[in-house]
C-alpha positions in Angstrom: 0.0 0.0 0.0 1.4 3.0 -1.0 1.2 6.0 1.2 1.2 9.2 0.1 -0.5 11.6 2.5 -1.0 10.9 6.6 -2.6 14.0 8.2 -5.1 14.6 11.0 -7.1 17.8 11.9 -8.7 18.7 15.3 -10.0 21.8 17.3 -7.6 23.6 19.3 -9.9 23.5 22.5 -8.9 19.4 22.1 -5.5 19.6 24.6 -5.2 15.6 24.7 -5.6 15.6 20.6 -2.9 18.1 20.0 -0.5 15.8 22.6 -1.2 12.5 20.7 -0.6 14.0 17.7 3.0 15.6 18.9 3.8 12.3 20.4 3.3 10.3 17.0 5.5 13.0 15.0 2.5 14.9 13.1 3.6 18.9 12.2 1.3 21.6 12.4 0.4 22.2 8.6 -2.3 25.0 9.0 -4.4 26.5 11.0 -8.3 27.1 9.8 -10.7 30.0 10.5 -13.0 27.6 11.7 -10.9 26.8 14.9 -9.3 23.7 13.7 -5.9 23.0 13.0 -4.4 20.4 10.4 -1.5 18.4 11.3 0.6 16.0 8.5 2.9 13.6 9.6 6.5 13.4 8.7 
């Protein structure tokens, strides 16, 4: 299975999303006007 895209959005009120998704290595790709933010991972 190829890959090519891994990414994961959340609100930033969600504290334990934000955490888990620093633990497993995603980066902070954007930030939305909508209060959410979309991570990738690298």
């Amino acid at each position: 299975m190829k890959l090519y895209r891994i990414w994961a959005a959340t609100r930033q009120q969600n504290a334990p999303a934000i955490r888990l998704l620093d633990r497993l290595n995603f980066v902070k790709v954007k930030e939305t006007d909508d209060d959410e933010i979309e991570y990738g991972l690298r």
